[in-house]
C-alpha positions in Angstrom: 83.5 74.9 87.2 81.8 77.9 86.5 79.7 77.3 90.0 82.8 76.3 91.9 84.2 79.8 91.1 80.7 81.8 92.2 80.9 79.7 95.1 84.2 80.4 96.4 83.9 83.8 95.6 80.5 84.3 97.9 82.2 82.0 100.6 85.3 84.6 100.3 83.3 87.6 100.5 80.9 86.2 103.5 84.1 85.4 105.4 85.4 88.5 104.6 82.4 90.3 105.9 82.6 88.3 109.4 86.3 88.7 110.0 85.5 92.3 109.3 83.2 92.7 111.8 85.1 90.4 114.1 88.0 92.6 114.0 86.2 95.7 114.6 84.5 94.3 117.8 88.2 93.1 119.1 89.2 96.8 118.1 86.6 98.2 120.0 87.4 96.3 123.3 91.1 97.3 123.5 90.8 101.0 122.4 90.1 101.8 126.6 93.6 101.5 127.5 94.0 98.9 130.2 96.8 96.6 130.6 95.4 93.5 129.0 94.4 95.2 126.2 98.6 96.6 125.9 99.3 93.1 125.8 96.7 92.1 123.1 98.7 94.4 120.5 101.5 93.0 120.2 100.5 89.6 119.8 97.8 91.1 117.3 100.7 92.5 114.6 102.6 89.2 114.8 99.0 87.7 113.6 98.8 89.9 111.4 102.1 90.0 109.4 102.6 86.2 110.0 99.1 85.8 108.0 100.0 88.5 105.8 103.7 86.5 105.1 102.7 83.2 104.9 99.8 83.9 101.8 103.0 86.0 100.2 104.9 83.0 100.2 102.1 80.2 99.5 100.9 82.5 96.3 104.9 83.2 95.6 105.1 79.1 95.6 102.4 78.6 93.9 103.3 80.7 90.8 106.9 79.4 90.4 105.4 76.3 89.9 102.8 76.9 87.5 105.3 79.0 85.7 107.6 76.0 85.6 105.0 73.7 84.7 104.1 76.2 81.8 107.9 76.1 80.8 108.1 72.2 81.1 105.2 71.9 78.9 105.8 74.8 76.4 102.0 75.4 76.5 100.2 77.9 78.6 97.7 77.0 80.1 99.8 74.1 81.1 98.1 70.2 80.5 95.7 69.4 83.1 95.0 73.3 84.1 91.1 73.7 85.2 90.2 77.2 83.4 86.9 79.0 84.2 86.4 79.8 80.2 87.6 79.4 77.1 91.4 80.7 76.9 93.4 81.1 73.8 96.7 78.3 73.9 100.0 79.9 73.8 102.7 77.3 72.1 106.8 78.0 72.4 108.6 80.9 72.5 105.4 82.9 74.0 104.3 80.4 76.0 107.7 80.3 77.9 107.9 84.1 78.0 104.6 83.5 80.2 106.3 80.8 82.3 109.5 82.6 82.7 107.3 86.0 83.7 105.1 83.4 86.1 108.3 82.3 87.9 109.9 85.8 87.9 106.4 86.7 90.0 106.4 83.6 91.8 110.3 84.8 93.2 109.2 88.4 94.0 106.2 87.4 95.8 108.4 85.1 98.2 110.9 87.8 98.6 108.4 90.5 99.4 107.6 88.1 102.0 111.1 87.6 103.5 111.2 91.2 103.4 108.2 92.0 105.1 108.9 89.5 107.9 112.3 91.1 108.4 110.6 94.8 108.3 108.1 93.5 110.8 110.6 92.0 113.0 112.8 95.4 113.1 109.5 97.3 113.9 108.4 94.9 116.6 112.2 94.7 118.1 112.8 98.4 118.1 109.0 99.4 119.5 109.1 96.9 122.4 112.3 98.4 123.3 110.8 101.7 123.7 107.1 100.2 125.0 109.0 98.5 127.9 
């Protein structure tokens, strides 16, 4: 498990490191102003808050239910849970304060997504307005 995790963590970092540099050469080409490169920006933000939205809501989703699955199971970390060390088992009353606190996260996480996608869609609707 303990190679899994290393793994995903290089893979993350190397990926990371690419899209980096990726991005910078796309940045590079549309800083002469030309009008395909005007074009290129707009589509570029919705990319880039639609990405940044959809891993709000996926990690939002994600931690209702593991919260729930702690607060079904009164134990945290829930049965079945793959865990990179040795954690200490939380039983009852503290172990549905953790759920109840996961969910809570889980909730917020999804909202701030809403409420970015809605911020982003006012931005985008009142600077085209004035682009055009």
């Amino acid at each position: 498990m303990r190679r899994t995790t290393v793994a995903i963590v290089v893979a993350a970092a190397a990926f990371g490191g690419i899209a980096l540099w990726a991005t910078r050469r796309w940045l590079d080409g549309i800083i002469q102003p030309s009008p395909a490169s005007k074009s290129q920006l707009p589509i570029a933000f919705i990319w880039l808050v639609g990405v940044t939205v959809l891993m709000l809501v996926a990690l939002g989703a994600y931690l209702f239910h593991y919260g729930r699955r702690v607060c079904a199971a009164s134990l945290f970390p829930p049965p079945g849970a793959k865990l990179v060390r040795d954690t200490p088992v939380l039983r009852g009353a503290a172990a549905l304060r953790r759920g109840i606190v996961l969910q809570g996260l889980g909730a917020l996480f999804v909202l701030c997504g809403i409420g970015l996608a809605a911020a982003a869609w006012r931005f985008y609707v009142a600077f085209s307005a004035h682009a055009a």
